[in-house]
SERO-4910 file (N, C-alpha, C, O; in steps of 0.05 Angstrom, whole numbers):
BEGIN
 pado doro    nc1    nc2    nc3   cac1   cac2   cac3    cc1    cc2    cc3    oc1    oc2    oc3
  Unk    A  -1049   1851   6865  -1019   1851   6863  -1007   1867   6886  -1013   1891   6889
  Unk    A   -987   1850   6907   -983   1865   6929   -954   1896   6922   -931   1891   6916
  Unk    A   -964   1924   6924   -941   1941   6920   -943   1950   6947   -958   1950   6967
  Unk    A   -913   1961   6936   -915   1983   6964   -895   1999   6958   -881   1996   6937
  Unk    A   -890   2025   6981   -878   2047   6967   -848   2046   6981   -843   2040   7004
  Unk    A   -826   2052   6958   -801   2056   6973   -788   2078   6981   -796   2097   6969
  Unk    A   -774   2082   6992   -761   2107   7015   -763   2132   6991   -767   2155   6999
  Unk    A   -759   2127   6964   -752   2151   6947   -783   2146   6930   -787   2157   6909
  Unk    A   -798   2133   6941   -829   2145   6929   -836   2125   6902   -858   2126   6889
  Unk    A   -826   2116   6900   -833   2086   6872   -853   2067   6878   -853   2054   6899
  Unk    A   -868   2063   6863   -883   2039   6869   -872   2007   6869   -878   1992   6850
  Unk    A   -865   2002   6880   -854   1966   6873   -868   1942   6871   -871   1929   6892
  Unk    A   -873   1937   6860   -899   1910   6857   -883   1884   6853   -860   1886   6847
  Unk    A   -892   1862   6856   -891   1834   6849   -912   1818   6844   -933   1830   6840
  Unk    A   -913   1795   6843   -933   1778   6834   -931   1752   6846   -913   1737   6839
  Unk    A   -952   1745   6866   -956   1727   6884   -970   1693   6862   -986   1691   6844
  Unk    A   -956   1676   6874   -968   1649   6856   -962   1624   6878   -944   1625   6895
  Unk    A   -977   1606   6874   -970   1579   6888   -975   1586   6921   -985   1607   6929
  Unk    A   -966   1565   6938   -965   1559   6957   -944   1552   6974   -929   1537   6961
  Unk    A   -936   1555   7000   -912   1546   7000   -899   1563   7028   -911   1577   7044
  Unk    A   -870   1556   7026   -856   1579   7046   -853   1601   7012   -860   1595   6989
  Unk    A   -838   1631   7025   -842   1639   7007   -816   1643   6988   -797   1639   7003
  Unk    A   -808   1649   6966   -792   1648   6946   -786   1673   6922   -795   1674   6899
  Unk    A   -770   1690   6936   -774   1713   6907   -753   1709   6889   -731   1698   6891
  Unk    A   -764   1720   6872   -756   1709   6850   -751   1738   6835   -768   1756   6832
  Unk    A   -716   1740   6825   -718   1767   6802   -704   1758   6782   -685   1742   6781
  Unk    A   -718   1772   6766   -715   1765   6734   -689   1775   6717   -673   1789   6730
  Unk    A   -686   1772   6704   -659   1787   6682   -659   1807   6673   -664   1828   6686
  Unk    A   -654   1807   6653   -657   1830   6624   -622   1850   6622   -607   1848   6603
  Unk    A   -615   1864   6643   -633   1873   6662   -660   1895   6643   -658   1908   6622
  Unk    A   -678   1891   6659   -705   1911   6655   -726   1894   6645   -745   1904   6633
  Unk    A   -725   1875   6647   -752   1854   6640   -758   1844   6668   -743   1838   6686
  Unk    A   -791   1844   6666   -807   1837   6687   -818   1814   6692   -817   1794   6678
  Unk    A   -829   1815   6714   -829   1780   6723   -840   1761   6707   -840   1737   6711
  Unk    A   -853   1779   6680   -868   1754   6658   -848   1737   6648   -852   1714   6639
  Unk    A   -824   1753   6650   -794   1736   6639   -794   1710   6649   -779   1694   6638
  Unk    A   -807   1703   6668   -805   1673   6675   -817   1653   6673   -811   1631   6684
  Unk    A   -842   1661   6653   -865   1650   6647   -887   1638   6681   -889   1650   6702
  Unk    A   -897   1611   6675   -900   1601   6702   -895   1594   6715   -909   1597   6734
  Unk    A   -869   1577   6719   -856   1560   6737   -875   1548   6756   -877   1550   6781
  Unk    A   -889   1532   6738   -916   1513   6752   -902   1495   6776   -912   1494   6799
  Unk    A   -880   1482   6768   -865   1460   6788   -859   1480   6808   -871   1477   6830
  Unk    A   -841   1502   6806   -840   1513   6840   -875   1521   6856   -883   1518   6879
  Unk    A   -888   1532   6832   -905   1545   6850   -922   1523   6858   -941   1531   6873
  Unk    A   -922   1503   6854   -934   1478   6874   -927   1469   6900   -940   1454   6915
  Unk    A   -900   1482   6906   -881   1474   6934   -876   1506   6949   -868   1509   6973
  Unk    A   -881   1524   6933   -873   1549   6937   -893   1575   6941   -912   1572   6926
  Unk    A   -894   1595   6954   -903   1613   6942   -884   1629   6927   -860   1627   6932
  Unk    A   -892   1647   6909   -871   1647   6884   -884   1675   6890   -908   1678   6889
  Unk    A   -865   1701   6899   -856   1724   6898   -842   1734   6874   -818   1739   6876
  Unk    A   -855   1739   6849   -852   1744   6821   -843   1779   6816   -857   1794   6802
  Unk    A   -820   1787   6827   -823   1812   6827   -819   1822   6806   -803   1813   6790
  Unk    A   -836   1848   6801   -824   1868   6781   -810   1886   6779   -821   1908   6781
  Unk    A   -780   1885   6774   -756   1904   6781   -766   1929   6774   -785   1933   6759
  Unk    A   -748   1950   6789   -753   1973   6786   -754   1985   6743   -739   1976   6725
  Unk    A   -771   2001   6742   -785   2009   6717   -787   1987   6697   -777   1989   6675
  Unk    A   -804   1957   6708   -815   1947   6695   -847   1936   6713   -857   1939   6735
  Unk    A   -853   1925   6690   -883   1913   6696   -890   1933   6709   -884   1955   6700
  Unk    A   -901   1933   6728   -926   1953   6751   -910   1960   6773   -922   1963   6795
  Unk    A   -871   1966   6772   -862   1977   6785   -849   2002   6772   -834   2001   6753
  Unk    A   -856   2028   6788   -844   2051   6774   -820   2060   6766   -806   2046   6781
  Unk    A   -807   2073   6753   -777   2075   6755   -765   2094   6767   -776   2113   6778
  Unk    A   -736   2091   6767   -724   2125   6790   -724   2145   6771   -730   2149   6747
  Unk    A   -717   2153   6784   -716   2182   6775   -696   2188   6760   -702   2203   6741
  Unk    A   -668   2180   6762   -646   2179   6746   -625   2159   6741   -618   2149   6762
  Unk    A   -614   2149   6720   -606   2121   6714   -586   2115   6747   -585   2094   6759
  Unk    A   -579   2127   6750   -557   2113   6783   -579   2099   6795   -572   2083   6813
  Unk    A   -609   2099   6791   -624   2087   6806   -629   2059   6792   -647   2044   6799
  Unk    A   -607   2052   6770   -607   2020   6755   -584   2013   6772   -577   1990   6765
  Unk    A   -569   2020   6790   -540   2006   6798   -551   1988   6810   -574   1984   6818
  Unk    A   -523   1970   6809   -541   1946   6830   -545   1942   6855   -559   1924   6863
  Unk    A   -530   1962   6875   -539   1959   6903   -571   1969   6910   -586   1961   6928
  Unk    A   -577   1993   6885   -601   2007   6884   -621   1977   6876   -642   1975   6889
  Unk    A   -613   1957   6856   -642   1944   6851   -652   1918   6881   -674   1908   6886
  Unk    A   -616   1916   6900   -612   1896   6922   -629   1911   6941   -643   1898   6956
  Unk    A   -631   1940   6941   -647   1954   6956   -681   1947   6962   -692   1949   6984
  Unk    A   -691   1939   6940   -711   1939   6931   -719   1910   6941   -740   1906   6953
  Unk    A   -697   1889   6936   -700   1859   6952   -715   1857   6973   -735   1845   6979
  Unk    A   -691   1881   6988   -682   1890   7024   -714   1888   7031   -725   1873   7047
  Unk    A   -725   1912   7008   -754   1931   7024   -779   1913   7014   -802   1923   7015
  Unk    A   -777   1885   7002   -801   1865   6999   -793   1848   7027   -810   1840   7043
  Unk    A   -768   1845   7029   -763   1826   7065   -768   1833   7076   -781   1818   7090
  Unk    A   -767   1867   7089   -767   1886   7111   -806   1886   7112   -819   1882   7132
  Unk    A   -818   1892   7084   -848   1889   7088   -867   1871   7093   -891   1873   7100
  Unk    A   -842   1841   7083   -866   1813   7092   -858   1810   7121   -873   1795   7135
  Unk    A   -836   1822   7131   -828   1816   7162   -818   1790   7172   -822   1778   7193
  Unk    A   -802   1784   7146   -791   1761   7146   -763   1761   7159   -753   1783   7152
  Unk    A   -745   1749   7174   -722   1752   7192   -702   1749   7167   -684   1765   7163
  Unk    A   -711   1722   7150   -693   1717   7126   -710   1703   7105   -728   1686   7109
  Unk    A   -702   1713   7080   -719   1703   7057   -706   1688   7037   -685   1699   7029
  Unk    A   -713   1660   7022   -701   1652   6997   -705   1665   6975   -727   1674   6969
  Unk    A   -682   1667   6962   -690   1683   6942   -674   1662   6912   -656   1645   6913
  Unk    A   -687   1671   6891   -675   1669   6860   -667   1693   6851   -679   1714   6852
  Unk    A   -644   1687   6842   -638   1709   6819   -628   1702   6798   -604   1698   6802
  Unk    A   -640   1696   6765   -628   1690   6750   -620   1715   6730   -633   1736   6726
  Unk    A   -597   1709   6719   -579   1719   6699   -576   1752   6718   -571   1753   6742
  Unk    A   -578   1768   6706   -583   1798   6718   -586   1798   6743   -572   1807   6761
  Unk    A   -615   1784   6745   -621   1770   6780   -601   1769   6795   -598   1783   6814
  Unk    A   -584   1748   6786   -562   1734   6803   -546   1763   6804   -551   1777   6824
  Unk    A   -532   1771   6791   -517   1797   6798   -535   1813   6817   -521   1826   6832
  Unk    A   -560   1817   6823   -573   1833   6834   -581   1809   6867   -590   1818   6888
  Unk    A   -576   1789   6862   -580   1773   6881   -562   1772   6898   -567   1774   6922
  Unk    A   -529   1766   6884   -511   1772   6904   -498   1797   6913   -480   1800   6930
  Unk    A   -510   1814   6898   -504   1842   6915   -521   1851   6934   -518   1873   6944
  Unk    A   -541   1834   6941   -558   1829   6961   -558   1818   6991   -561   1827   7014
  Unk    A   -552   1793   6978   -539   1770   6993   -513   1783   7010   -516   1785   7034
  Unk    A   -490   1791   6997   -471   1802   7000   -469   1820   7026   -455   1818   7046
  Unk    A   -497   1849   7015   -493   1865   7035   -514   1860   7065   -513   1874   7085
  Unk    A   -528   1842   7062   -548   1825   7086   -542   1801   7082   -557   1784   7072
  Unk    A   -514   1798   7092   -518   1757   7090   -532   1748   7108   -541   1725   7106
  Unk    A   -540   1769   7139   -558   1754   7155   -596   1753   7148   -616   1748   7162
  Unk    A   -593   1759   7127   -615   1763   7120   -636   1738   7105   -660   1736   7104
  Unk    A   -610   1720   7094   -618   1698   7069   -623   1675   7080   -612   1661   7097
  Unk    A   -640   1674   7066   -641   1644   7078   -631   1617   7067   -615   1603   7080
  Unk    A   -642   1610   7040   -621   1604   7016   -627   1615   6990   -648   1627   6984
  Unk    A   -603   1609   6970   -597   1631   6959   -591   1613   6929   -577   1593   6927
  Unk    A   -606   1624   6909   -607   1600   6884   -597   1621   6858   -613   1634   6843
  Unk    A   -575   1622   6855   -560   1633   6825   -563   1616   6808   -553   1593   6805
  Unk    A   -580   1630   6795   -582   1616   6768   -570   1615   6745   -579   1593   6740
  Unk    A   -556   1621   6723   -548   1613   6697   -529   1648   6706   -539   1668   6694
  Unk    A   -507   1653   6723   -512   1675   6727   -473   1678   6727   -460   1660   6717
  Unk    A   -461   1698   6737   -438   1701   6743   -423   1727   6761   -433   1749   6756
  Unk    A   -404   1727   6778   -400   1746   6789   -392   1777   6776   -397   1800   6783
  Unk    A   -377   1763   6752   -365   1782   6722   -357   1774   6701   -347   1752   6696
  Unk    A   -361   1795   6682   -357   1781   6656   -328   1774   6650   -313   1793   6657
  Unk    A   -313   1749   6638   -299   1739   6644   -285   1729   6602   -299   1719   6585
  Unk    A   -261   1735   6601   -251   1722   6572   -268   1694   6565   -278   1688   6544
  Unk    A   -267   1680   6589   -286   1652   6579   -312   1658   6561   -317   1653   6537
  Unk    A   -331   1674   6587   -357   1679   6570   -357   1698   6551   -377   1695   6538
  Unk    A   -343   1718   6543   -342   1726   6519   -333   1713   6497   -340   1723   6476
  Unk    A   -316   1691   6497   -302   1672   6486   -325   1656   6477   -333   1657   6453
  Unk    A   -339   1641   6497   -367   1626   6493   -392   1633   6478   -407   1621   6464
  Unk    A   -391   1664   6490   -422   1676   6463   -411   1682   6443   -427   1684   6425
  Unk    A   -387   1686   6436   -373   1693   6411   -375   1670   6395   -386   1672   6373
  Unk    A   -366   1641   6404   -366   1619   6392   -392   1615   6383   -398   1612   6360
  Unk    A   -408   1615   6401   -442   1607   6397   -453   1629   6374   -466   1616   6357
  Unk    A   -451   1654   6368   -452   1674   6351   -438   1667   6320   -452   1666   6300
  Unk    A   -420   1664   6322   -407   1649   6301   -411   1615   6284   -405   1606   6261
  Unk    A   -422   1605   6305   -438   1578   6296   -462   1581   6273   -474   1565   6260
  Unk    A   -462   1608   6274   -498   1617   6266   -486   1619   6228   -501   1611   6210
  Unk    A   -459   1631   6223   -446   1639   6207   -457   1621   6172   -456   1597   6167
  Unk    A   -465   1640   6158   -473   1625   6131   -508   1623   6139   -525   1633   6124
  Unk    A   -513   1613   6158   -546   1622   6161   -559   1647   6144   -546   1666   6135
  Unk    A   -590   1643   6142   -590   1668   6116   -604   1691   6139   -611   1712   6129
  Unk    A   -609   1687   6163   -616   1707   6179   -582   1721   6198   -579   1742   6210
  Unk    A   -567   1702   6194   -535   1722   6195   -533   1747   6208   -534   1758   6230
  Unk    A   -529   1755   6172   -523   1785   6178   -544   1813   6192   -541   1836   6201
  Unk    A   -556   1801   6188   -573   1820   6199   -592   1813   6237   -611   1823   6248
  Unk    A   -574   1790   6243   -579   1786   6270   -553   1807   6276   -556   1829   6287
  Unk    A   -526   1794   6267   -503   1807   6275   -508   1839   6273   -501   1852   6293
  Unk    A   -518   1851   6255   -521   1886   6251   -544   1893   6271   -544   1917   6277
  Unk    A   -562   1878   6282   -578   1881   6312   -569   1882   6335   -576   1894   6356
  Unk    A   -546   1863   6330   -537   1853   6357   -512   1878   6367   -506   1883   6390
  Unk    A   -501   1892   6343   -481   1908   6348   -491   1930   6349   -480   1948   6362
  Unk    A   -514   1933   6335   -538   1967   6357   -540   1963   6382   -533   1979   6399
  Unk    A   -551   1937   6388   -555   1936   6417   -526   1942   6431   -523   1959   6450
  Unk    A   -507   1928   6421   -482   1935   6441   -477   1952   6447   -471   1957   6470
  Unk    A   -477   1976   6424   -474   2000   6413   -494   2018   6434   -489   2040   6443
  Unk    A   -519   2003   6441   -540   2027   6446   -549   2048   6430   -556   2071   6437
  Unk    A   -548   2039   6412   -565   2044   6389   -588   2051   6388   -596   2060   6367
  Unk    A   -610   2047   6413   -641   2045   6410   -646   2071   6430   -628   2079   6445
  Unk    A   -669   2081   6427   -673   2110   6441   -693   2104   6463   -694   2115   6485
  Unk    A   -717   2076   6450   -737   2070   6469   -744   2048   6473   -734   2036   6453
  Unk    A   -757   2027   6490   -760   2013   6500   -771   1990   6476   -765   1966   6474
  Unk    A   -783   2002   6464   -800   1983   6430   -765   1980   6410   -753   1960   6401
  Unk    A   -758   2008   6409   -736   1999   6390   -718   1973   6397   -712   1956   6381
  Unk    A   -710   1974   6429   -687   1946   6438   -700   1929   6439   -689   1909   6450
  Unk    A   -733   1924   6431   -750   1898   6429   -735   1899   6416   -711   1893   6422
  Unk    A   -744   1908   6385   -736   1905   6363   -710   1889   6353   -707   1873   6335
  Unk    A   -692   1901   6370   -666   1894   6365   -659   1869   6376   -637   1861   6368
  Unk    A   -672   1856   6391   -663   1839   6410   -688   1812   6390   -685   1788   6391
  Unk    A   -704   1824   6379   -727   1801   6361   -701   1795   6338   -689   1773   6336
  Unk    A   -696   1821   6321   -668   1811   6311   -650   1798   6301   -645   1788   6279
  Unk    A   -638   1798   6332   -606   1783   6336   -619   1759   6355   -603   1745   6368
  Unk    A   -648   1755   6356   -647   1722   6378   -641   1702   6372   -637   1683   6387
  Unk    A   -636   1701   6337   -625   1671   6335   -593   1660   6333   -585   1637   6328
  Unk    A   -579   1681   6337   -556   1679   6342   -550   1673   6378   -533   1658   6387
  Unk    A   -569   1688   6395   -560   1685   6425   -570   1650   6437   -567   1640   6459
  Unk    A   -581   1641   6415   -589   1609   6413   -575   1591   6408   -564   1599   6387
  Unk    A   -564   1565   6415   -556   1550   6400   -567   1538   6375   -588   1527   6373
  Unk    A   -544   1544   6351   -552   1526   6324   -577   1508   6325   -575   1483   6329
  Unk    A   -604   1521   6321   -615   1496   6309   -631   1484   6338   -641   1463   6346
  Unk    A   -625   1510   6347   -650   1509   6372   -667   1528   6367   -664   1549   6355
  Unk    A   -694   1515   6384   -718   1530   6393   -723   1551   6399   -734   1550   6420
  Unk    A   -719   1582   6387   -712   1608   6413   -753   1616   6418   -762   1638   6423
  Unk    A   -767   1595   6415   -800   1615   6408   -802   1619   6442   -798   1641   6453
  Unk    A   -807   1594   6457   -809   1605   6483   -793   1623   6505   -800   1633   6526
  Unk    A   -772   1624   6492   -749   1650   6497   -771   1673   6494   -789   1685   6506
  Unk    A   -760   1672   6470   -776   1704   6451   -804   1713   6457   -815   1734   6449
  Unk    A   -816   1694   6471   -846   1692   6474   -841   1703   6507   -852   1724   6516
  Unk    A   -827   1690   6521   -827   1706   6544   -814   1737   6551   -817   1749   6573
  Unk    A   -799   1746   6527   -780   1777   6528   -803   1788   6519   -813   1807   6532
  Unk    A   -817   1779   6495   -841   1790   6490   -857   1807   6493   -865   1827   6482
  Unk    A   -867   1781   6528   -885   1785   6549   -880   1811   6567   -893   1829   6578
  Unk    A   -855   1801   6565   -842   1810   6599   -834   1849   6592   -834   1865   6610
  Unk    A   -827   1860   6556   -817   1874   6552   -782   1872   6566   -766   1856   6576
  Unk    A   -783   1908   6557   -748   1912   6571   -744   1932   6574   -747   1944   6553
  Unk    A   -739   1941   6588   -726   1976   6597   -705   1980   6589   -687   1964   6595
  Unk    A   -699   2005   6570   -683   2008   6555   -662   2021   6572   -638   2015   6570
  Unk    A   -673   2040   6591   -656   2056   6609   -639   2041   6627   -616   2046   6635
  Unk    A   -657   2018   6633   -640   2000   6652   -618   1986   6638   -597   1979   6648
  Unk    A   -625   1980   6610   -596   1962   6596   -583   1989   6586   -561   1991   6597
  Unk    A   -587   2004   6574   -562   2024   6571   -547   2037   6593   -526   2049   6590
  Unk    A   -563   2032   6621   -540   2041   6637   -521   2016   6642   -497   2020   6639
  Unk    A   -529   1990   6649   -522   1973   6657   -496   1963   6632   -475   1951   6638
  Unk    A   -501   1969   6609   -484   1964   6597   -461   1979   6593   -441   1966   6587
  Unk    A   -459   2011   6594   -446   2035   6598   -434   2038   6624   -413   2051   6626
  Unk    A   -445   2027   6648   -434   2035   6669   -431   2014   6693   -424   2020   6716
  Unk    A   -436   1990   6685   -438   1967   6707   -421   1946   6692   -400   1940   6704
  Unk    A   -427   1931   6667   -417   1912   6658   -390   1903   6652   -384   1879   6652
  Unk    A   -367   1929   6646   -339   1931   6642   -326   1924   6661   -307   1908   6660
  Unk    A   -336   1938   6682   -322   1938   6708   -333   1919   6742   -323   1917   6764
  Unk    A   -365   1905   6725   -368   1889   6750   -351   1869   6761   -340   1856   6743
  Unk    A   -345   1863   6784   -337   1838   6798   -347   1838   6832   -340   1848   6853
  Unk    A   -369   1820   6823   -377   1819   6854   -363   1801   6871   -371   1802   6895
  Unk    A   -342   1783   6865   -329   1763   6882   -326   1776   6916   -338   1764   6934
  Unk    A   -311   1796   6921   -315   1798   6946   -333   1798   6962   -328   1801   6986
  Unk    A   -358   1795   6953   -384   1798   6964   -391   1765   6974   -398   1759   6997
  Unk    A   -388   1748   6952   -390   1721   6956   -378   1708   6981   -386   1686   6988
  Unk    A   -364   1716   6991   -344   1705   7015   -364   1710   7039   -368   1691   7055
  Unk    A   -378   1736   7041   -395   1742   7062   -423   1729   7062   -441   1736   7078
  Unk    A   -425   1705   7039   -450   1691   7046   -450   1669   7049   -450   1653   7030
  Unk    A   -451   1661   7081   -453   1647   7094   -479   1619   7084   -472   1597   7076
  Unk    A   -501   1626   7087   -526   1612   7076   -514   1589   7050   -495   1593   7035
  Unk    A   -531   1566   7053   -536   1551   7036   -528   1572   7004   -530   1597   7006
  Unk    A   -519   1561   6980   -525   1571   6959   -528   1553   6941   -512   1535   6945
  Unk    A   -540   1550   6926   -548   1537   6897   -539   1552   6879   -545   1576   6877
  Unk    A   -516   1535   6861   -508   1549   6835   -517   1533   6810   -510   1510   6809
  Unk    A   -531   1542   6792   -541   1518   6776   -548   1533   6744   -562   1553   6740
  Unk    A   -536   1521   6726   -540   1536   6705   -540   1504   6684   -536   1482   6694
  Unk    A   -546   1509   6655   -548   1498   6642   -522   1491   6628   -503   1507   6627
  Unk    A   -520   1462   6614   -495   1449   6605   -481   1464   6586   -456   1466   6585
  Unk    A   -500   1477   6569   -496   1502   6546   -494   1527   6550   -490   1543   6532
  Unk    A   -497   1533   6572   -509   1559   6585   -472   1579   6580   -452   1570   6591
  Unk    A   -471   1606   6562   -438   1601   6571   -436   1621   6601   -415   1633   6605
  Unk    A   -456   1622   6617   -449   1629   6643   -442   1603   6664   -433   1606   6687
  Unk    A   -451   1574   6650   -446   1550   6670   -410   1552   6674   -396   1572   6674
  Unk    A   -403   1528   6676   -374   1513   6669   -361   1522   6677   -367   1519   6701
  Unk    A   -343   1533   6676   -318   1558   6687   -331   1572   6710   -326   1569   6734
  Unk    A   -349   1589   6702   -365   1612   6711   -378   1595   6742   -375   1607   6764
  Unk    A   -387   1577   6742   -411   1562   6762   -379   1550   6774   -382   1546   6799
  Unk    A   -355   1543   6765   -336   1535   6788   -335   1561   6806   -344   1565   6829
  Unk    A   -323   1576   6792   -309   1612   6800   -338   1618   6828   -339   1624   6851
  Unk    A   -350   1613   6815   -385   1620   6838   -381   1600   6871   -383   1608   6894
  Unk    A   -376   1575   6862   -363   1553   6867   -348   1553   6891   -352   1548   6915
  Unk    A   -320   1564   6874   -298   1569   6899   -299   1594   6923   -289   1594   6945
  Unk    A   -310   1608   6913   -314   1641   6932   -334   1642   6953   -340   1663   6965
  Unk    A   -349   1611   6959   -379   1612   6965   -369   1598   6986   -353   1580   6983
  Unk    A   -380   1607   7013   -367   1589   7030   -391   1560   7031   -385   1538   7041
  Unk    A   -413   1565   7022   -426   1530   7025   -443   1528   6999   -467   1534   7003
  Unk    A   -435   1520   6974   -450   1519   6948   -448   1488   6936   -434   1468   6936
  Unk    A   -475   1498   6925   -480   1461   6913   -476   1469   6887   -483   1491   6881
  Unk    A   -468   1456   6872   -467   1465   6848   -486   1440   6828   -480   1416   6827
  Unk    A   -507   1449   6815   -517   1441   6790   -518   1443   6761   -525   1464   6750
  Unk    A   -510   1416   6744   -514   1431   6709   -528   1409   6708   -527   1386   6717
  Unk    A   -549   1429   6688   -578   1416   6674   -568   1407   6648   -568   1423   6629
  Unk    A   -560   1384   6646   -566   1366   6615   -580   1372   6591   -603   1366   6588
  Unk    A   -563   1387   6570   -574   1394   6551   -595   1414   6557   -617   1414   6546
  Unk    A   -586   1433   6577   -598   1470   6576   -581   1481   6567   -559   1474   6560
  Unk    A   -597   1504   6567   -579   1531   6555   -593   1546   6575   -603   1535   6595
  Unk    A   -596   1580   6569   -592   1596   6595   -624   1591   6606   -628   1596   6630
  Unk    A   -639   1584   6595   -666   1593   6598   -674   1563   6609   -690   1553   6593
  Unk    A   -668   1548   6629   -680   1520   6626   -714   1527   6639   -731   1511   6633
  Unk    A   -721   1549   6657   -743   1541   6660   -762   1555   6632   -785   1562   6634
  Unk    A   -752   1556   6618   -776   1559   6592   -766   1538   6575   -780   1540   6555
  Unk    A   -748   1517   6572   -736   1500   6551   -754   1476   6559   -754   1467   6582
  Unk    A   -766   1469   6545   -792   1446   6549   -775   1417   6563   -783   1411   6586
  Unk    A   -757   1404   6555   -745   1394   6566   -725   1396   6596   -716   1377   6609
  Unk    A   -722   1417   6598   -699   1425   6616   -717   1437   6641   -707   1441   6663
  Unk    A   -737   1441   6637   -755   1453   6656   -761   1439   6685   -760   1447   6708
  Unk    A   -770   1413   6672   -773   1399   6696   -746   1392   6714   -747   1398   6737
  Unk    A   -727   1381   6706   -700   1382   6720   -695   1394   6733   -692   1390   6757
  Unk    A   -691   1423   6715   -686   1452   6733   -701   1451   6759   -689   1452   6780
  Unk    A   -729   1449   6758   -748   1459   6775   -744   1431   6799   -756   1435   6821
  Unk    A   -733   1413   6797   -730   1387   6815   -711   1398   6826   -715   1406   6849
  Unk    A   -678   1403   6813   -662   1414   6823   -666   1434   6851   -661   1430   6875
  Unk    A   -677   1457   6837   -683   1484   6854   -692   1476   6884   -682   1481   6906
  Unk    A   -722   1456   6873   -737   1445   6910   -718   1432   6919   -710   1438   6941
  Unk    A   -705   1410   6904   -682   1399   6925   -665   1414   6943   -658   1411   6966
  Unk    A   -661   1430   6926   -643   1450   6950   -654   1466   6966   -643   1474   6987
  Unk    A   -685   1475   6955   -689   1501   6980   -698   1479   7010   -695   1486   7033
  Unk    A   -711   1451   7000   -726   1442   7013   -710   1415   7031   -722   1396   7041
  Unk    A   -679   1419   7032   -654   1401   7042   -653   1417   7069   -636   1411   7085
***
């Protein structure tokens, strides 16, 4: 597993797969590690697949104090996997969390990218998408797992959990409400599972980044190709994937047919997604 050390002494690791030009790839949560993405067999056949593990997950260490979850701090970390493969400019993924951590990347090295693939993601949280997981949350309503997804889901908001096992917990929970009605959440849940979650990183991120993010001014300064592509269900697509849309000076925009946020783990939506993605890095 290739690591190496950054300016303040952390170990940073990723996970090398496939073949290809190369492709990193960061994951969500925030604080879940690159298992979060399961295989992505279809890229890593065109790709080499740069699987990183954000700072204090998988086999990368954590800072020293939560300001080391902000997001220029995790774009930092992007910076110092480009700066070590000695690459002039690198494609990168960033889904959900990713993407916030992608375009604050992008943003502050636009000469750096090469193209740039937002996935199921958004600049800030917005009345729509709270509007949208509220609706989807409420669909669940009369279900006999209900109330007690909803009393999980409002610890987690709350921050409620002290350690990294408890916001499993909480997040095993409340998963069938963050699902659509009468969908599949196993290969979801199977990959948070995998991947774990850093608790430090979502309690800061939720306490001190999420109220007040808006990366839009950043978007203007990336020049590069961008891929915006989220799922038909997804409530970060629609609204969210225009808004990405308009601020971008050259974006393609994609929705996957009957996804939701997760299309490369949704057995159906997987392959699309993954056609999508090469189309664009490889145009």
């Amino acid at each position: 597993m290739p690591t190496i050390t950054t300016p303040d002494g952390r170990a940073l690791a990723w996970h090398e797969r496939g073949s290809g030009p190369p492709l990193l790839c960061h994951p969500g949560g925030p604080g879940a590690s690159s298992l979060y993405f399961g295989d992505l067999p279809e890229l890593a056949a065109r790709r080499t697949l740069l699987l990183l593990d954000p700072r204090g997950t998988g086999a990368s260490e954590r800072p020293a104090d939560a300001a080391g979850y902000d997001l220029d701090a995790y774009a930092a970390d992007v910076e110092a996997v480009r700066a070590h493969l000695g690459l002039d400019r690198i494609d990168v993924l960033g889904h959900s969390h990713g993407g916030f951590v992608a375009i604050a990347w992008a943003g502050s090295s636009p000469e750096r990218v090469g193209r740039l693939v937002l996935a199921g993601t958004a600049p800030r949280f917005t009345d729509t998408i709270r509007a949208l997981r509220r609706a989807r949350v409420e669909s669940h309503a009369g279900q006999p797992y209900f109330a007690d997804a909803i009393a999980a889901l409002q610890l987690q908001q709350a921050g409620a959990y002290a350690t990294d096992a408890e916001l499993v917990a909480l997040y095993e929970r409340a998963g069938p409400v963050l699902a659509p009605l009468g969908g599949d959440i196993g290969p979801v849940a199977d990959a948070f599972r995998a991947s774990g979650i850093n608790a430090d990183a979502m309690r800061h991120f939720n306490e001190r980044i999420a109220g007040g993010m808006d990366l839009r001014p950043l978007l203007a300064r990336i020049a590069s190709p961008v891929l915006v592509i989220a799922g038909e269900h997804d409530p970060f697509g629609g609204p969210t994937s225009e808004e990405l849309a308009a601020a971008l000076p050259d974006p393609t925009v994609v929705t996957v047919a009957g996804a939701d946020h997760f299309p490369f783990l949704e057995p159906e939506a997987r392959a699309p997604w993954s056609r999508a993605v090469l189309d664009f890095l490889d145009a």
